[in-house]
TIRO-2110 file (N, C-alpha, C; in Angstrom, 1 decimal):
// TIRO-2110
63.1, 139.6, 94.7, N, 1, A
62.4, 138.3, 94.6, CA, 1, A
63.0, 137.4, 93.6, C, 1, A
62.9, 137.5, 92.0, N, 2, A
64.0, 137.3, 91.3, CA, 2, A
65.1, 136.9, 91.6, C, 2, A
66.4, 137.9, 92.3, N, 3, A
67.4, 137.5, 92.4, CA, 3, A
67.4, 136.1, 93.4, C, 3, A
66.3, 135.9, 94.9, N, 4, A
66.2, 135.1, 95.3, CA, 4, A
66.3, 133.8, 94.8, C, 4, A
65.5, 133.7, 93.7, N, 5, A
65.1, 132.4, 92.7, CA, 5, A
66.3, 132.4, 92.7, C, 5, A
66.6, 132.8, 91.5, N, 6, A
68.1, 133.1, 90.6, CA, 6, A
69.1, 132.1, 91.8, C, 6, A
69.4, 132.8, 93.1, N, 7, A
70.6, 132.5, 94.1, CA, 7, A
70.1, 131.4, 94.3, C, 7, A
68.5, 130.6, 94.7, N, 8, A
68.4, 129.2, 95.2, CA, 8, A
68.0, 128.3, 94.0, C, 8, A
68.5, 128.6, 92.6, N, 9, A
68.5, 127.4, 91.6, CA, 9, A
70.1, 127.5, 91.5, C, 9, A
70.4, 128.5, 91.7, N, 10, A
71.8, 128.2, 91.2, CA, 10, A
72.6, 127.2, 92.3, C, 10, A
72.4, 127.5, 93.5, N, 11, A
72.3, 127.0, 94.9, CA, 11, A
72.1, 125.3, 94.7, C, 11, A
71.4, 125.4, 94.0, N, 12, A
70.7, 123.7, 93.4, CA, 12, A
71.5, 122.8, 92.6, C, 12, A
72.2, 123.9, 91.2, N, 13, A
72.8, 123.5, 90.1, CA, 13, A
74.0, 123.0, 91.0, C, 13, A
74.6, 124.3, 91.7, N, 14, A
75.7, 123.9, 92.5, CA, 14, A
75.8, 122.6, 93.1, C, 14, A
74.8, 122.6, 93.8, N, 15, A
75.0, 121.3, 95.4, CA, 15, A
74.6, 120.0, 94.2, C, 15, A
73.6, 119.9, 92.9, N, 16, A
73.8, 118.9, 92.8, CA, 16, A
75.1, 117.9, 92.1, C, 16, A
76.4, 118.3, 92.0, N, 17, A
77.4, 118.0, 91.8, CA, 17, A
77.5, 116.8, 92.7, C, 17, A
77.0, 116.8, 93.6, N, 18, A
77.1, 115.4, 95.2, CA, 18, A
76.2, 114.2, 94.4, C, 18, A
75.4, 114.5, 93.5, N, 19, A
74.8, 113.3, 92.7, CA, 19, A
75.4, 112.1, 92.0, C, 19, A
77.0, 112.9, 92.2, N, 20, A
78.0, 111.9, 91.4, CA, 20, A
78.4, 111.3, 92.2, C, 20, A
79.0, 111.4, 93.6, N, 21, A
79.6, 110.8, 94.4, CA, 21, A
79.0, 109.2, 94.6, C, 21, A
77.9, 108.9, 94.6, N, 22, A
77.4, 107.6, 94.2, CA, 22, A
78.3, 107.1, 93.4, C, 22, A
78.1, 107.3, 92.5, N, 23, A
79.0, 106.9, 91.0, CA, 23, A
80.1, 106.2, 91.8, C, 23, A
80.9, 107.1, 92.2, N, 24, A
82.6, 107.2, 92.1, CA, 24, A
82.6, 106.2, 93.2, C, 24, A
81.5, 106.0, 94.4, N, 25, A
81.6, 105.3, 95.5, CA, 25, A
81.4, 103.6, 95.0, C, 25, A
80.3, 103.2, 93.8, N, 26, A
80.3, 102.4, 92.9, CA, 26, A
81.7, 101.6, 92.8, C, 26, A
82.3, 102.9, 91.8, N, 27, A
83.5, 102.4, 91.3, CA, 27, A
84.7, 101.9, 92.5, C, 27, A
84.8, 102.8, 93.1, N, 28, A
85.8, 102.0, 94.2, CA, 28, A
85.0, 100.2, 95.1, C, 28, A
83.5, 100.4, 94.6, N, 29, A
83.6, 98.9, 94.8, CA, 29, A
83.5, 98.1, 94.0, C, 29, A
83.3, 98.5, 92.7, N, 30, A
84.4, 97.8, 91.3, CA, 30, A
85.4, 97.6, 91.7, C, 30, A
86.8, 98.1, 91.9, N, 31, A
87.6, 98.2, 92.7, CA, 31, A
87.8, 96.7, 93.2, C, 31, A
87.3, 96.6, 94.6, N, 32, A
87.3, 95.5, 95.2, CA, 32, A
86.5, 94.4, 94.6, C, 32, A
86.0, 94.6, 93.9, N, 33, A
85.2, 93.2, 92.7, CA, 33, A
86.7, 93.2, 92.2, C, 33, A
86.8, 93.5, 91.4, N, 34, A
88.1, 93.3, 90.4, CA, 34, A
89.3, 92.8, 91.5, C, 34, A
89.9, 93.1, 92.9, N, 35, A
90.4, 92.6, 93.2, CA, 35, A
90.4, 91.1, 94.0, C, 35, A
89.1, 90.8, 94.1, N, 36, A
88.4, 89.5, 94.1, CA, 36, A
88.6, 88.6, 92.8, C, 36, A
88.3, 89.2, 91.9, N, 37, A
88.9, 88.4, 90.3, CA, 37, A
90.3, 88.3, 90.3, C, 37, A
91.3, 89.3, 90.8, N, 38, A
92.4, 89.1, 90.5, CA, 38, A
92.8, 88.0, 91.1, C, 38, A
92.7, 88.0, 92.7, N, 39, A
92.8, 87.2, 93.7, CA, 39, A
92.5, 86.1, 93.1, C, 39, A
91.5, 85.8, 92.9, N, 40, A
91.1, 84.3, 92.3, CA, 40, A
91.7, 83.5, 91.0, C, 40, A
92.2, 84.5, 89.8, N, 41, A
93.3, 84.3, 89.1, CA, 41, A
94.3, 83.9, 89.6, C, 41, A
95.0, 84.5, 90.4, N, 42, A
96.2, 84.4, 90.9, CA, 42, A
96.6, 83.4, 91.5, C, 42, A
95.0, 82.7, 92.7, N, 43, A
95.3, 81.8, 93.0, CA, 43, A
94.8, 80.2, 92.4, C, 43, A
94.2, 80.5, 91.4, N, 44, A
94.1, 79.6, 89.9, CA, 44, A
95.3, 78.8, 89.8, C, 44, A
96.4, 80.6, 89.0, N, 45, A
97.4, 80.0, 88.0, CA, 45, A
99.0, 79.3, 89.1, C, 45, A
98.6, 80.0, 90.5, N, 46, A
99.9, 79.6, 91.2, CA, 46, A
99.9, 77.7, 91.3, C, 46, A
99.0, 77.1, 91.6, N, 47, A
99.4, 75.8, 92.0, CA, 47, A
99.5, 75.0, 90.7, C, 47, A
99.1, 75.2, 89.3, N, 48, A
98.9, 75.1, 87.9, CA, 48, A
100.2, 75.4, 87.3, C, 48, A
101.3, 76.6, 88.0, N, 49, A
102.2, 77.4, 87.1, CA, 49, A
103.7, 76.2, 86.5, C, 49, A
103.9, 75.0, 87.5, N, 50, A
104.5, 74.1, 86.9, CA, 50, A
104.4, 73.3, 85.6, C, 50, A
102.8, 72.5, 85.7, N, 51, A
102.2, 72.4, 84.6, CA, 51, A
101.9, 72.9, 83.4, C, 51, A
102.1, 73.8, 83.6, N, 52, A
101.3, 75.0, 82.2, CA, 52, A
102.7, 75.0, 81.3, C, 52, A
102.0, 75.2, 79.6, N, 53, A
103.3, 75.7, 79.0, CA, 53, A
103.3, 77.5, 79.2, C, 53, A
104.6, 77.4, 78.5, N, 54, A
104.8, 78.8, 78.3, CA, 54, A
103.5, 79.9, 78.3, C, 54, A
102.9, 79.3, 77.2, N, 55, A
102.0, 80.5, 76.5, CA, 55, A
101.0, 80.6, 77.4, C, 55, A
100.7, 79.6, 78.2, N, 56, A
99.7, 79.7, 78.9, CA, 56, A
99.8, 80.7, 80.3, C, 56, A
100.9, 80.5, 80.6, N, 57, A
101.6, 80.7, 81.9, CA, 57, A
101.7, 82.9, 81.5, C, 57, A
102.3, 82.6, 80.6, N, 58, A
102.2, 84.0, 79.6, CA, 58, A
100.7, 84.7, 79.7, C, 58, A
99.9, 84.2, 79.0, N, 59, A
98.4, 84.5, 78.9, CA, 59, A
98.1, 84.7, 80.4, C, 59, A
97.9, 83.8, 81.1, N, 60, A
97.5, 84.0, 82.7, CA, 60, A
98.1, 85.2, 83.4, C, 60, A
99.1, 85.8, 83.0, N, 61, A
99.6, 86.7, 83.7, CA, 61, A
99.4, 87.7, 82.5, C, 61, A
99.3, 88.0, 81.8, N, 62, A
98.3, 89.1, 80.7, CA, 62, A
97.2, 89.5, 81.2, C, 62, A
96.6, 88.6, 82.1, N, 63, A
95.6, 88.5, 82.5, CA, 63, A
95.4, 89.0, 83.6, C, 63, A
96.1, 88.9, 84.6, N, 64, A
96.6, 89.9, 85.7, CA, 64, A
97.1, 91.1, 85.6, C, 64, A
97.8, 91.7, 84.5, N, 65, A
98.4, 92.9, 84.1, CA, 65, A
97.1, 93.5, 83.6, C, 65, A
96.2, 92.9, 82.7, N, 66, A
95.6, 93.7, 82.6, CA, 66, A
94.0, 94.2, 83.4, C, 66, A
94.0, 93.1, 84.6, N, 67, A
93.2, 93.7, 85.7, CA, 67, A
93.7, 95.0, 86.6, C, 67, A
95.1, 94.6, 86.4, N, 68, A
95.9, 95.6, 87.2, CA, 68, A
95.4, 96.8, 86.7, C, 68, A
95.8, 96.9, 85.4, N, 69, A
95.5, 98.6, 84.7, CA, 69, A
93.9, 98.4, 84.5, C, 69, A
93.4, 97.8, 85.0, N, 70, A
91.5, 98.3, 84.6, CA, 70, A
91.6, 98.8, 86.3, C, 70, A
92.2, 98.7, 87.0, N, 71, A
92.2, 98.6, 89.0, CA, 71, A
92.7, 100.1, 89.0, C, 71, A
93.9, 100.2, 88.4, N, 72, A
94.2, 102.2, 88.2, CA, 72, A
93.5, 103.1, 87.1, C, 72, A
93.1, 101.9, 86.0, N, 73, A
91.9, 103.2, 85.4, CA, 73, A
91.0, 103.8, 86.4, C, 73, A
90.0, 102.7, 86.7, N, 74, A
89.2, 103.1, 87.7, CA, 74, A
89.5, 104.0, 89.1, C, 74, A
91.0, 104.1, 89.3, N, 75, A
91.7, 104.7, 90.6, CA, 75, A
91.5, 106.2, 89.9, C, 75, A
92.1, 106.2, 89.0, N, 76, A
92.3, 107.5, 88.6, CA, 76, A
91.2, 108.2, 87.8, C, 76, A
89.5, 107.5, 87.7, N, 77, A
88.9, 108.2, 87.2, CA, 77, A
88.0, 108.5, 88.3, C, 77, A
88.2, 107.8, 89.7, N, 78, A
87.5, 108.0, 90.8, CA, 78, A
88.1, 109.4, 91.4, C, 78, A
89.4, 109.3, 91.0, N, 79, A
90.0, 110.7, 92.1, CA, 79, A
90.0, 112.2, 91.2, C, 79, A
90.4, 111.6, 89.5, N, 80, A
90.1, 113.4, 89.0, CA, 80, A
88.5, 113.4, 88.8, C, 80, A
87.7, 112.3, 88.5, N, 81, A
86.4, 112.6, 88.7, CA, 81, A
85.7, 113.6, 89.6, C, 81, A
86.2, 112.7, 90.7, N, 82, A
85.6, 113.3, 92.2, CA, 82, A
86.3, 114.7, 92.1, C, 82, A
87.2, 115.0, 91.7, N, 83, A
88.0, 116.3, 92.1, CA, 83, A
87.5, 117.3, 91.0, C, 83, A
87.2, 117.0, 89.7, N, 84, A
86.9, 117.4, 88.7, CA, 84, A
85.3, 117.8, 88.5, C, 84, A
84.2, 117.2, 89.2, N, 85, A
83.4, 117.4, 89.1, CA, 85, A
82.4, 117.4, 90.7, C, 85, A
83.0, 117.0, 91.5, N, 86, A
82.5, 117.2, 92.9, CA, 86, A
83.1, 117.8, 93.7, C, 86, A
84.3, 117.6, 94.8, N, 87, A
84.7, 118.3, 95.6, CA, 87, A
85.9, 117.8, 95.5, C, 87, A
87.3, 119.0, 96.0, N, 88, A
88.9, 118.5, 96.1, CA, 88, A
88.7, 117.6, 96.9, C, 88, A
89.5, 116.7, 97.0, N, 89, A
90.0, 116.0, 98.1, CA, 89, A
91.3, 116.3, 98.8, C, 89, A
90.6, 115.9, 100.1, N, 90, A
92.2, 117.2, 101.1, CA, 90, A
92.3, 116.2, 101.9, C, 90, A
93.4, 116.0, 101.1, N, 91, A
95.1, 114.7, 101.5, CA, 91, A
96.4, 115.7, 102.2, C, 91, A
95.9, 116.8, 101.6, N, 92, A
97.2, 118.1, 102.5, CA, 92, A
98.8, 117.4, 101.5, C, 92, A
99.4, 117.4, 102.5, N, 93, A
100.7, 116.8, 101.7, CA, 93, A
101.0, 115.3, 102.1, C, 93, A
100.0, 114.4, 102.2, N, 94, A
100.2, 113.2, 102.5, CA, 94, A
101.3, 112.4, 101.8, C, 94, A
102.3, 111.6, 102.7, N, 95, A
103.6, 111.1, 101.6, CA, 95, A
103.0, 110.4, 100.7, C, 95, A
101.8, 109.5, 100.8, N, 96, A
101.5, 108.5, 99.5, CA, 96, A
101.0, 109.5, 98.9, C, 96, A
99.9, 110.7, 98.6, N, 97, A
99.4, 111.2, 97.7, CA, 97, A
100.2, 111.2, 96.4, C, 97, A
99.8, 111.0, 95.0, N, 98, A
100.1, 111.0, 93.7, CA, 98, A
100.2, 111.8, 93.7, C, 98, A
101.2, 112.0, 92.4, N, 99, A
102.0, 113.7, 91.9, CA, 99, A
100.8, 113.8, 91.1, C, 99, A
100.2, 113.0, 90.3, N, 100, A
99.2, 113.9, 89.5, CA, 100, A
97.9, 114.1, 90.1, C, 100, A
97.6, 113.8, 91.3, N, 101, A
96.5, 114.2, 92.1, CA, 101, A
96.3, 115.8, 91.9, C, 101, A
95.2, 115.9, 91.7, N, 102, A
95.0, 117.7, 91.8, CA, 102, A
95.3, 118.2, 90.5, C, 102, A
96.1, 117.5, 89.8, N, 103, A
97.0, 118.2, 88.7, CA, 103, A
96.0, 118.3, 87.2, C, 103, A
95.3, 116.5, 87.3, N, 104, A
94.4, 116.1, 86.0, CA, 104, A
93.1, 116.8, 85.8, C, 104, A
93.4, 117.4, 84.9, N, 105, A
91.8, 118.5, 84.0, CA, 105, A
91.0, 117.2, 83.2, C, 105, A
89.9, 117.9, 83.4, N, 106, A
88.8, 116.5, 82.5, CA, 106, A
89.7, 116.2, 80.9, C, 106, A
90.4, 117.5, 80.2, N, 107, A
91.0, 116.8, 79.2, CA, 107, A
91.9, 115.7, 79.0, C, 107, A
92.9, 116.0, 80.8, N, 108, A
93.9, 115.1, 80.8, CA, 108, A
93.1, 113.3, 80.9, C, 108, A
92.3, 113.5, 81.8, N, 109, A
91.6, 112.8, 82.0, CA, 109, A
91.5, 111.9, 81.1, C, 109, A
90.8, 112.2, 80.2, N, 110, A
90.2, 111.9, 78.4, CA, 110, A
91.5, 111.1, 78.0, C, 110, A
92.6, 111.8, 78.1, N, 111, A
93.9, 111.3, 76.9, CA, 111, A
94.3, 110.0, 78.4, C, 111, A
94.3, 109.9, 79.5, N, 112, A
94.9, 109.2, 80.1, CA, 112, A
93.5, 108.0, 79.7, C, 112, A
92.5, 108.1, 80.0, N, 113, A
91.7, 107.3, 79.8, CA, 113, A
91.7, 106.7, 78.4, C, 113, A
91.6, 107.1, 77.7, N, 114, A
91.8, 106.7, 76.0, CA, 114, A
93.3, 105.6, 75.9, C, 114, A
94.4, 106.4, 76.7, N, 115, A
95.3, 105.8, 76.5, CA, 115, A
95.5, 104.3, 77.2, C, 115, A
94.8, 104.2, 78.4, N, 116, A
94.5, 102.9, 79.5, CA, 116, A
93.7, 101.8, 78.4, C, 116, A
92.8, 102.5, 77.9, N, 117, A
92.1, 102.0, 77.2, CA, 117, A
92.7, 101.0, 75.6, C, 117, A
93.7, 101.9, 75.2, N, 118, A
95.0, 101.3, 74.4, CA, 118, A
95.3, 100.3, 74.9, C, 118, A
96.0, 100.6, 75.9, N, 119, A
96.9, 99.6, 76.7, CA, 119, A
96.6, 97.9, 77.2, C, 119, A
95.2, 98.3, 77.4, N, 120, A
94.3, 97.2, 77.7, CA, 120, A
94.0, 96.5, 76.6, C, 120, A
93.9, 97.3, 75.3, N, 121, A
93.4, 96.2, 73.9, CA, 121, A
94.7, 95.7, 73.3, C, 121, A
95.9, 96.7, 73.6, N, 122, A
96.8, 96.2, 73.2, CA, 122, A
97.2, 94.4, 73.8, C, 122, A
96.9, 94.8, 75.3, N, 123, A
97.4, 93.4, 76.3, CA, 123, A
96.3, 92.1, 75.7, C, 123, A
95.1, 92.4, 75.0, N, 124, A
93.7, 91.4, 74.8, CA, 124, A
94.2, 90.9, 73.4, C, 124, A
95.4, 91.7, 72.6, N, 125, A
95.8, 91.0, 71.5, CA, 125, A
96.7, 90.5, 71.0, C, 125, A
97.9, 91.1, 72.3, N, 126, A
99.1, 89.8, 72.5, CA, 126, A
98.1, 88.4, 72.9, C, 126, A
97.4, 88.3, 74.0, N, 127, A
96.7, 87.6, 74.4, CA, 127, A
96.4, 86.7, 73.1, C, 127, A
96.2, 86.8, 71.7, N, 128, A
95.4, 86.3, 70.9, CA, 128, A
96.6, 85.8, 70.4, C, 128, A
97.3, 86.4, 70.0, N, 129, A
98.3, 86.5, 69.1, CA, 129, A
99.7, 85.1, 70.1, C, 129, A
99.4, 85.3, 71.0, N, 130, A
100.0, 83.9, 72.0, CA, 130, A
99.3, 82.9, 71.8, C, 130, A
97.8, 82.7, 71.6, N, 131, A
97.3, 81.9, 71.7, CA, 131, A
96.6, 81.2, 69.6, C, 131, A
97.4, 81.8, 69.1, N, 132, A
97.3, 81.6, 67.8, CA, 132, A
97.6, 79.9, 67.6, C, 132, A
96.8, 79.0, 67.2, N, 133, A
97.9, 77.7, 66.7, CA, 133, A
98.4, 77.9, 65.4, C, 133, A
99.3, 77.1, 65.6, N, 134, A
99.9, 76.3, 64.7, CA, 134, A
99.7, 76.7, 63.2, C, 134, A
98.6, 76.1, 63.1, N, 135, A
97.7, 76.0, 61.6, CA, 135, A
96.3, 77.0, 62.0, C, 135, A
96.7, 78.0, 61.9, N, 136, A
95.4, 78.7, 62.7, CA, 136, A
94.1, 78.8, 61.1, C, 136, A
92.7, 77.9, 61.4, N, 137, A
91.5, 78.2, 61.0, CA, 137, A
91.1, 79.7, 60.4, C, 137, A
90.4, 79.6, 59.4, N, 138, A
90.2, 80.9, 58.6, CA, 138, A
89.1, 81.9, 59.9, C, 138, A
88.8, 81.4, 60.8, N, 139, A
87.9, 81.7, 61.7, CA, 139, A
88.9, 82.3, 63.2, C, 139, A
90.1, 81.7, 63.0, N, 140, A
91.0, 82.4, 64.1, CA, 140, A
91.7, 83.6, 62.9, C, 140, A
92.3, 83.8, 62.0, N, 141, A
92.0, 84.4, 61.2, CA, 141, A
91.7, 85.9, 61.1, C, 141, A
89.9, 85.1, 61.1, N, 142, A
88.8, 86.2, 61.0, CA, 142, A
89.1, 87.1, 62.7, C, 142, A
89.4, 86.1, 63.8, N, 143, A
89.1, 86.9, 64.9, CA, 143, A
90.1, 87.7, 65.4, C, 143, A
91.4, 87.4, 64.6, N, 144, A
92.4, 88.4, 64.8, CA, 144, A
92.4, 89.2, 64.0, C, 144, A
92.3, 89.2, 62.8, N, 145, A
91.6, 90.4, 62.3, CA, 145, A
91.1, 91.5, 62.5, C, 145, A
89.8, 91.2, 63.1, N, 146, A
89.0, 92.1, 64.0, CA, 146, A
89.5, 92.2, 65.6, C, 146, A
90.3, 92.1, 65.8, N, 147, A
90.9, 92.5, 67.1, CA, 147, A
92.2, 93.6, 66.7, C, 147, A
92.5, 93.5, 65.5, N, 148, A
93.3, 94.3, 65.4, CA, 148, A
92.8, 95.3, 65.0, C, 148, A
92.0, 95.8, 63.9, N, 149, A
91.0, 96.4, 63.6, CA, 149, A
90.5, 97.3, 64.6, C, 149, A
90.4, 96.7, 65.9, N, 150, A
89.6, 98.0, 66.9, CA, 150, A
90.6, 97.9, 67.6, C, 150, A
91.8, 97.7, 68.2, N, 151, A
92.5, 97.9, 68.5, CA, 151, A
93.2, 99.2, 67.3, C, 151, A
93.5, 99.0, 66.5, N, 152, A
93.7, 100.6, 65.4, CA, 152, A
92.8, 101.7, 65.7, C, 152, A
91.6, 101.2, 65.6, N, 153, A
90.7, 102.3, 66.0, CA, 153, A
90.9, 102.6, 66.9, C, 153, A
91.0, 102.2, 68.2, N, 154, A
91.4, 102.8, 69.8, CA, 154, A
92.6, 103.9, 69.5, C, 154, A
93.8, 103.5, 68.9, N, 155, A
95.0, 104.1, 68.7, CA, 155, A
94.4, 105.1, 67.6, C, 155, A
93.9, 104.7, 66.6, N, 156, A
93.5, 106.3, 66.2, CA, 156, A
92.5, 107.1, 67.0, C, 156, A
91.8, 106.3, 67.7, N, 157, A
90.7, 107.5, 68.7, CA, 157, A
91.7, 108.0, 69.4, C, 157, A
92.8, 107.5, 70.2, N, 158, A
93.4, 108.3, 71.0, CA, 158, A
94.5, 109.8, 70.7, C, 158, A
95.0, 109.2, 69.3, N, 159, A
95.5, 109.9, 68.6, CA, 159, A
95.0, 111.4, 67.9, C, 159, A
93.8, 110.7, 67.8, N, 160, A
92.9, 112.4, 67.3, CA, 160, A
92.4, 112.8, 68.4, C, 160, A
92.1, 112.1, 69.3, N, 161, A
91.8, 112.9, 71.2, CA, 161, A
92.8, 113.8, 71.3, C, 161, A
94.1, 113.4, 71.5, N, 162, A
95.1, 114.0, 71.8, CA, 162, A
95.4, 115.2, 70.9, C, 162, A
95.4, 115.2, 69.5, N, 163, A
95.3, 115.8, 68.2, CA, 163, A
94.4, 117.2, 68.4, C, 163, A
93.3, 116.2, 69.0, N, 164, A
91.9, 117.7, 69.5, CA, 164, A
92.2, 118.8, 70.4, C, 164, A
93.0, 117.8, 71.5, N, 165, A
93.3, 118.6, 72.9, CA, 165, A
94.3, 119.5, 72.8, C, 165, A
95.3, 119.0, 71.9, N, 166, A
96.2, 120.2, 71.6, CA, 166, A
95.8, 121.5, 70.8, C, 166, A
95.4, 120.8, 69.9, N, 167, A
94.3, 122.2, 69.2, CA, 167, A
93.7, 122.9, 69.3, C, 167, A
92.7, 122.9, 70.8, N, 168, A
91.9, 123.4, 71.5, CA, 168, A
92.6, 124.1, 72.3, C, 168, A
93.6, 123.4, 73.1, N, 169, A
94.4, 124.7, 74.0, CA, 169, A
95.1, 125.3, 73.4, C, 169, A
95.4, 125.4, 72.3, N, 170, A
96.2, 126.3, 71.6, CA, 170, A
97.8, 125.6, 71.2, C, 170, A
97.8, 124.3, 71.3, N, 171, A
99.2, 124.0, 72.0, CA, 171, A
99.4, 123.9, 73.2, C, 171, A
99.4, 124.3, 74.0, N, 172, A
99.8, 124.2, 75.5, CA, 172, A
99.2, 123.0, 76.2, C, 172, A
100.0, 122.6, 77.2, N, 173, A
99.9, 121.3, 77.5, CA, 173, A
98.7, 121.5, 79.0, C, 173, A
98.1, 120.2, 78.7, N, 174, A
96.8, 120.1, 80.3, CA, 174, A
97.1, 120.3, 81.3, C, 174, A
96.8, 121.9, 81.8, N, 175, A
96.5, 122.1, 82.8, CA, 175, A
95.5, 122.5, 84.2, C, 175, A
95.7, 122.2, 85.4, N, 176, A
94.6, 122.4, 86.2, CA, 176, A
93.8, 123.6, 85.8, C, 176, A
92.6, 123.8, 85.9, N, 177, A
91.6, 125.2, 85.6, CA, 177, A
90.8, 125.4, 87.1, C, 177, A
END
């Protein structure tokens, strides 16, 4: 009788892993939100792109680079998510499938995510750093300051992430479990 319980909670713990798939179904329509923003950027800065100066022209396309990489964060936390915490996905040997498909462990996960996450603060502070004037205000300043500031912090969170994950596996580099 016991062991019955025992097989139909565990039975439970098991199957509710499908509670995420919401989630991830979410995010692939983030996905298409964001490609709707891109879209609309894009077709902003194209009839604008004669008029504009440099920096602007610069910035607008910062701005597109870095929808791009929030469009593959989200790719890539939908696919080792799903794979990592719900069920494989069976692509078989399809030619588009990604080499790192199947491959990313929740740690790799972590350092690829941390690192997107760089990437993106890094792109929000060229952004600033283009748009600096001339005589920049003790208040632009102050706001580059603090964009650099957490921008450091990101690079050191990623840094001791990475720092951890080596430590933890002993050295040895992320792999599938």
């Amino acid at each position: 009788m016991l062991d019955k319980i025992e097989g139909t909670l565990e039975a439970v713990i098991f199957n509710s892993r499908w509670l995420l798939a919401p989630f991830f179904v979410g995010l692939i329509i983030s996905i298409g939100l964001l490609l709707t923003k891109f879209t609309q950027e894009l077709f902003h800065l194209a009839p604008h792109v004669l008029s504009l100066s440099e920096g602007e022209v610069v910035i607008a396309i910062l701005t597109l680079v870095d929808m791009a990489l929030v469009g593959s964060l989200l790719l890539m936390i939908i696919f080792s998510g799903y794979e990592i915490f719900v069920s494989k996905i069976d692509v078989k040997d399809h030619v588009d499938k990604p080499d790192w498909m199947g491959k990313v462990g929740f740690s790799g996960l972590k350092l690829k995510v941390i690192g997107a996450i760089v990437a993106i603060s890094a792109i929000e502070l060229l952004k600033t750093f283009v748009n600096i004037p001339e005589t920049p205000t003790e208040a632009d300043m102050d706001v580059l300051l603090w964009k650099v500031i957490i921008h450091m912090a990101f690079v050191l969170s990623g840094v001791l992430f990475a720092l951890m994950d080596r430590i933890s596996s002993g050295g040895s580099s992320d792999k599938p479990h």
